[in-house]
N, C-alpha and C positions, 0 to 999 in steps of 0.2 A: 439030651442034645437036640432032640428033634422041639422040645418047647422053647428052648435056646433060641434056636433057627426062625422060629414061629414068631418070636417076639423083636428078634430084628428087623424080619421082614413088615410085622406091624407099624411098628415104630419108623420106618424108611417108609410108607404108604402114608403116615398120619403126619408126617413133616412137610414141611413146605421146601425146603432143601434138603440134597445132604453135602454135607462139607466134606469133602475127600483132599485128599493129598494128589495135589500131578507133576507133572513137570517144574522144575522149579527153575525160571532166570532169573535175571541179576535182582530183580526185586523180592525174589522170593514168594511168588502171589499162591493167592490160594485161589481156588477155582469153586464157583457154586456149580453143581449139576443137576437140573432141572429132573425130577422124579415122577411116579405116577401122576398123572392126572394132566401132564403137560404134551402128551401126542398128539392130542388133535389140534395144537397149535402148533408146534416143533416138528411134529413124525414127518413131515414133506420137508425138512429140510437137513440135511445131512452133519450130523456135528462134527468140525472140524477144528483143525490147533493151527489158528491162523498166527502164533507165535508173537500175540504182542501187539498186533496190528492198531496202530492208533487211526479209532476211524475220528471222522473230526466234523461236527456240527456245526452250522453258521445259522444264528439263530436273529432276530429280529431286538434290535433294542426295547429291553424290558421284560423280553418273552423267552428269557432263557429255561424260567423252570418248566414250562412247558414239556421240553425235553433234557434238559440235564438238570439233578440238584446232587448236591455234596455228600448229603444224608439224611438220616431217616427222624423227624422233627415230630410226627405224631399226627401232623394233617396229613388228612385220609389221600388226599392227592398226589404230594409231596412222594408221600411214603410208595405209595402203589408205582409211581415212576422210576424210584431209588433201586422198586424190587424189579422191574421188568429190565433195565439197565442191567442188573446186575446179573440175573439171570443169563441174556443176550453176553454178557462180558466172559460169565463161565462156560458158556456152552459153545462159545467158537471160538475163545483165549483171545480178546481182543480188550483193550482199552476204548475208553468215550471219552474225546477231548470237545469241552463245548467253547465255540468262540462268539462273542455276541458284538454285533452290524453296531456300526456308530449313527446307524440309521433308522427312523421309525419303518421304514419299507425293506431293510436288508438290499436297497439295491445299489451298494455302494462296491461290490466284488467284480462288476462287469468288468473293469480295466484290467483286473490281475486275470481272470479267466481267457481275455482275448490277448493278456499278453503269453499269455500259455505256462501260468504259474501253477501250480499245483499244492493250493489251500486248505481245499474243501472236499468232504466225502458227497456233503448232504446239504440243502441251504433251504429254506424254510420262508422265504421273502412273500410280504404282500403279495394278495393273488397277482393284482394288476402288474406290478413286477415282475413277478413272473416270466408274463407274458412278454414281457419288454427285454429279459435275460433270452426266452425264446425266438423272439423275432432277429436277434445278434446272433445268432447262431453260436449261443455261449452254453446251451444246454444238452445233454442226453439226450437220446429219443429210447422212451422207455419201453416200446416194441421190441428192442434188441435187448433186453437186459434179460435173459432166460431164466436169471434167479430169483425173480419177482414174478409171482403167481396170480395176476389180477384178477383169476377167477374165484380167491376166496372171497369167504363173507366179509372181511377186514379191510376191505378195499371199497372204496364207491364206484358202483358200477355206472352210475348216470355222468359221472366227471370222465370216464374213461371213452363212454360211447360219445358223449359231447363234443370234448375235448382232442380227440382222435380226429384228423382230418391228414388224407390222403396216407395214410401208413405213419402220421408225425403224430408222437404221443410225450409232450413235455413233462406235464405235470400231473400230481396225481393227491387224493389226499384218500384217508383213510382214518383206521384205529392208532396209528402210528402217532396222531396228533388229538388233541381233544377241539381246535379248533370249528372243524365241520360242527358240530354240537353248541359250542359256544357261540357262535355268532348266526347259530339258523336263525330263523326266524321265529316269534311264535308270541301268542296274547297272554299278558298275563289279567289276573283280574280281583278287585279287591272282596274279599268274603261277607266282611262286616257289611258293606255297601247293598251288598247283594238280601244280606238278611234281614238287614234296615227296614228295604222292601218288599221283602216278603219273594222274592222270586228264587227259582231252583238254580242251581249252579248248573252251567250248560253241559256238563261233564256228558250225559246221556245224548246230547245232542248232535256231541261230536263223535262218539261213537254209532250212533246211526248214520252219520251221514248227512242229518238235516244243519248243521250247525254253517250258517251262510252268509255274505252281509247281510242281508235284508235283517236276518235276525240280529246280528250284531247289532244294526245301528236302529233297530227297534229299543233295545236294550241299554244302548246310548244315551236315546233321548230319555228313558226312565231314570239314570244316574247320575243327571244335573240337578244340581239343589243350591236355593240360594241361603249361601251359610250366615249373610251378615244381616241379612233381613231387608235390603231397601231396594226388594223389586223387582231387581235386575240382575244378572248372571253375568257377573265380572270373570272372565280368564284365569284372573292373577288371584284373585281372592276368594272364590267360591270350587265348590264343589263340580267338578265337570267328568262327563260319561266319556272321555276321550282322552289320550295325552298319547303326543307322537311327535313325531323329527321329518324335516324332509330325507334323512337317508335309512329310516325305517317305515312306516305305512306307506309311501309314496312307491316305494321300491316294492315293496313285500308285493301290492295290490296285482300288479300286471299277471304275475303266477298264481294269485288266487284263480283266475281263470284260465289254466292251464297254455295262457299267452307267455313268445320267447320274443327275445328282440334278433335270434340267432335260432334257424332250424337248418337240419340237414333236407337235402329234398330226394330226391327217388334214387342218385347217383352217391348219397352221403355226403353232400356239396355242403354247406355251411351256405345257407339264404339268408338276407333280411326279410324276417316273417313277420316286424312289429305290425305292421298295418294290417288290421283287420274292425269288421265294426264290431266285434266282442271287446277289441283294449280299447276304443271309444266308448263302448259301455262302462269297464269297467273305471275307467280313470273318470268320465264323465258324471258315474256314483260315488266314488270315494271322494274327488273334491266337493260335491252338494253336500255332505255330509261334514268334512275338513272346513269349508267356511261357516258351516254355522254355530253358533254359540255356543254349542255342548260338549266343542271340541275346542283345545289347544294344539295348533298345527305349528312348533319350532322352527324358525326356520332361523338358520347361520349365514352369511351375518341377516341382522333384519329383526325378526318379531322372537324374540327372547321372552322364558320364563324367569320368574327370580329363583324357581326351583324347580327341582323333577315335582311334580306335582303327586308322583304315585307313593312313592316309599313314605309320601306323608299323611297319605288317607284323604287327598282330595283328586282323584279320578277313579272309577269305576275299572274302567279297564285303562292298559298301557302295552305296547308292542316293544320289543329292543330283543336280541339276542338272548340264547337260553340261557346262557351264562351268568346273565342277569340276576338269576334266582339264588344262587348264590351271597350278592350283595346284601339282596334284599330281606335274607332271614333275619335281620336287625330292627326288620321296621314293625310299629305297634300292632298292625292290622294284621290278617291272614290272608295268605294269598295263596290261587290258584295258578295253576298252567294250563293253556288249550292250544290248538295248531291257531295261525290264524285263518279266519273264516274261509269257505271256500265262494267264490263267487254268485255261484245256484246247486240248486241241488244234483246237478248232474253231472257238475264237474267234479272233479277227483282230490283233494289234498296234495298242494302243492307247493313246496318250504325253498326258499333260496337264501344261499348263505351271503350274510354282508359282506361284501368286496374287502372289506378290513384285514379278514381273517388269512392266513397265511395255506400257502401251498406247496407240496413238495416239489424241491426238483434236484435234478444232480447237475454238476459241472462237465463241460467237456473234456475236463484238465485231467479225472478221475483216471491213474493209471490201470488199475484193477477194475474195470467197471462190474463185471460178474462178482467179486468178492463183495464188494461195497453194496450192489445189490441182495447180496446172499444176507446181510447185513441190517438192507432196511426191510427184507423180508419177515425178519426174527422180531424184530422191534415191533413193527405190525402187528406183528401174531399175536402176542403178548401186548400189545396194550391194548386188543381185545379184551385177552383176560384178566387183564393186571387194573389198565387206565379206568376205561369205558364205563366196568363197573364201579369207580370211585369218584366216577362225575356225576353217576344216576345219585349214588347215596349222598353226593354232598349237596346236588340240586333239588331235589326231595326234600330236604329237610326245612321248615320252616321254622319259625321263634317257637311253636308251639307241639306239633309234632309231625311225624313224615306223613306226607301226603299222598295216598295211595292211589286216589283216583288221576292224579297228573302222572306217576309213570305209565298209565299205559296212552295217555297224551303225547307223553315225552316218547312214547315208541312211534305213535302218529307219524308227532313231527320227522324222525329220524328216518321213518321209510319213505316219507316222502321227501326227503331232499331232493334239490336239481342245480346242477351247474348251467347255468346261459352262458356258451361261450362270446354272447355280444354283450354282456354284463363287467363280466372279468377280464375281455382280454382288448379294451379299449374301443377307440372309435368314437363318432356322432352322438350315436347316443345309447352309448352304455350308463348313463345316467338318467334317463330318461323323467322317470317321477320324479326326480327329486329336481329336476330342473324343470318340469311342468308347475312343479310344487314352488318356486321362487318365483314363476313367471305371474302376470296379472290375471291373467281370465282362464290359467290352465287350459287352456284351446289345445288338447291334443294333434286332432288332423290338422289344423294350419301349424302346428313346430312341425310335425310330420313332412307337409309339403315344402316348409322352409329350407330341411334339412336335409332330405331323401338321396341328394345328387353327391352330395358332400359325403354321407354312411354307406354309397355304393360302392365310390370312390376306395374309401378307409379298407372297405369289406376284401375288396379285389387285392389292394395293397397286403394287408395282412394274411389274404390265403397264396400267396406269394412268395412272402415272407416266411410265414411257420408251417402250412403246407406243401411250398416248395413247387407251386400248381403254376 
């Protein structure tokens, strides 16, 4: 008996569920419950038989799998969502209804929220969105929600302390979505190019610490080559040490040197901090660098490529979203991940996510606000463990084999994330690079003094608005 005993309890340890029999309503469900190895995400939260509870997702047009799919199809992503879902579904007895926005921003629920309908658990909308759902006074304030923990590790702590003005805390993101990760920021770079050359891949570099522009765009001007032979370094047609967008290197650049267009000041206030003469530095180097030949600098509408230049082996390096690398394991060349640069060597790694990327919030309509909390608390937890690690293995992997020395890049970029709350939550100039990046002569301080009265304005309005100040 007692080896009997011994080999269930084995077998119940080496499972990833066990399937038990529970309560049974009209649908007859069967219930997963979550087994060793799952307390130190679950154990802080209480299992309970929420009897059915349909919580109900509003997800962004196109971006539903993100958080809900159907079932389990054999991609590593797919599958890992299917399980933490399902998980979450057995261990509090609830259902997941997903509903997907007729909009690329989800921001089309504002009218039923303020006509006091009652839709939505969870909504998932363009950051910028968001903010625009917050300043209606259509959202949560997630200070009161006691069933969300934003002390764990599965929460971003930089969007929380940002984001947070006068006790008002809308939005939050975390492990709950893989977004934060997909649209950080961060350089990719081509291997072949590199070997061509004969140069080291900066892998070491950026683990010291020394990896900065200066060396970047030393490294730039070495990965121009003229491929068609007459002379000259065409754009379209030759080989270049650069390939960028104005709403990637233009945006990325200002937090390379640890500059916000949004800082809190001694009281926790939210300032306008863009003005200083470090982001006249630093916008001041990245365009001498952007206008010259060894770069393709994108701009929409305006100076157009006939293609991404990178996934085809004519740039050295490329910046876009980490998410990116995914795409890319189809292309001939091998490629690298790095943060991008840091401005000098004494400033710190500092990654901001593209405004693209989605944000959580809840509705004011939520009759249960503490359950629905308890709810995206679990979800969280688990796509710690479930999600997270099935973005590293699928981003890792290139045409050739997994990439060893970009995960501990890819942890770089991840500790360094930051929310600017003058980025995402509108205003003057929450676009700031990429509209220096359209303009003629990129004159930082003259947009600066054009605009200053007009972004104080915005500032005051908006802590008003979602501060309540």
């Amino acid at each position: 008996m007692r080896i009997k005993r011994l080999s269930c309890i084995l077998l119940a340890v080496a499972s990833l569920f066990i399937i038990s029999a529970c309560k049974k309503d009209d649908k007859d469900r069967t219930t997963y419950v979550p087994v060793a190895g799952d307390e130190y995400w679950l154990g802080h939260i209480e299992q309970e038989d929420m009897q059915g509870y349909q919580f109900r997702i509003l997800s962004r047009k196109g971006m539903v799998d993100d958080q809900y799919v159907e079932k389990e199809t054999g991609d590593i992503i797919n599958d890992a969502v299917y399980k933490r879902n399902e998980t979450v579904k057995g261990y509090l007895n609830i259902d997941i209804v997903s509903i997907e926005s007729s909009t690329d921003t989800a921001s089309d629920a504002i009218n039923s929220i303020l006509a006091g309908d009652d839709q939505y658990d969870v909504m998932f909308p363009h950051s910028r969105a968001a903010f625009q759902y917050a300043v209606q006074d259509a959202l949560v304030n997630f200070n009161d929600i006691k069933t969300i923990d934003t002390s764990k590790p599965w929460w971003s702590q930089d969007i929380i302390d940002s984001c947070n003005v006068n006790g008002h805390l809308y939005v939050l993101d975390g492990d709950i979505q893989t977004d934060r990760l997909f649209y950080a920021f961060c350089m990719f770079f081509n291997k072949r190019i590199f070997d061509e050359l004969g140069v080291e891949y900066p892998y070491q570099m950026a683990l010291d610490g020394t990896w900065t522009f200066d060396e970047f765009s030393k490294l730039v001007k070495k990965g121009s080559k003229d491929l068609n032979g007459d002379g000259l370094l065409k754009q379209e047609e030759d080989q270049l040490g650069y390939y960028t967008r104005e709403w990637y290197g233009p945006i990325q650049a200002l937090y390379s040197g640890g500059q916000r267009i949004y800082s809190k000041d001694a009281r926790g206030i939210p300032v306008l901090s863009l003005n200083s003469n470090k982001t006249v530095d630093i916008f001041s180097d990245f365009f001498k660098l952007a206008d010259s030949d060894d770069v393709f600098l994108q701009l929409t509408p305006g100076r157009l490529a006939k293609e991404d230049l990178f996934p085809v082996g004519r740039a050295m390096f490329a910046d876009r979203g980490l998410g990116s690398a995914q795409a890319l394991r189809s292309m001939d060349d091998e490629f690298g991940i790095l943060p991008w640069p840091k401005f000098s060597a004494d400033d710190e790694y500092k990654t901001v996510v593209n405004g693209h990327a989605c944000l959580l919030t809840m509705p004011i309509t939520v009759p249960d606000k503490q359950k629905s909390g308890k709810i995206i608390e679990a979800l969280c937890a688990l796509g710690n463990k479930e999600v997270l690690p099935a973005f590293y293995e699928v981003s890792l992997k290139t045409k050739f084999s997994r990439d060893a020395e970009s995960e501990k890049m890819i942890d770089i970029i991840k500790d360094s994330i930051i929310y600017d709350l003058g980025y995402v939550s509108g205003g003057t100039m929450n676009s700031v690079g990429a509209t220096l990046a359209q303009s003629n002569n990129h004159d930082f301080s003259q947009f600066y003094a054009q605009n200053e009265s007009k972004a104080q304005t915005d500032l005051q309005s908006f802590l008003k608005s979602y501060g309540k100040m």
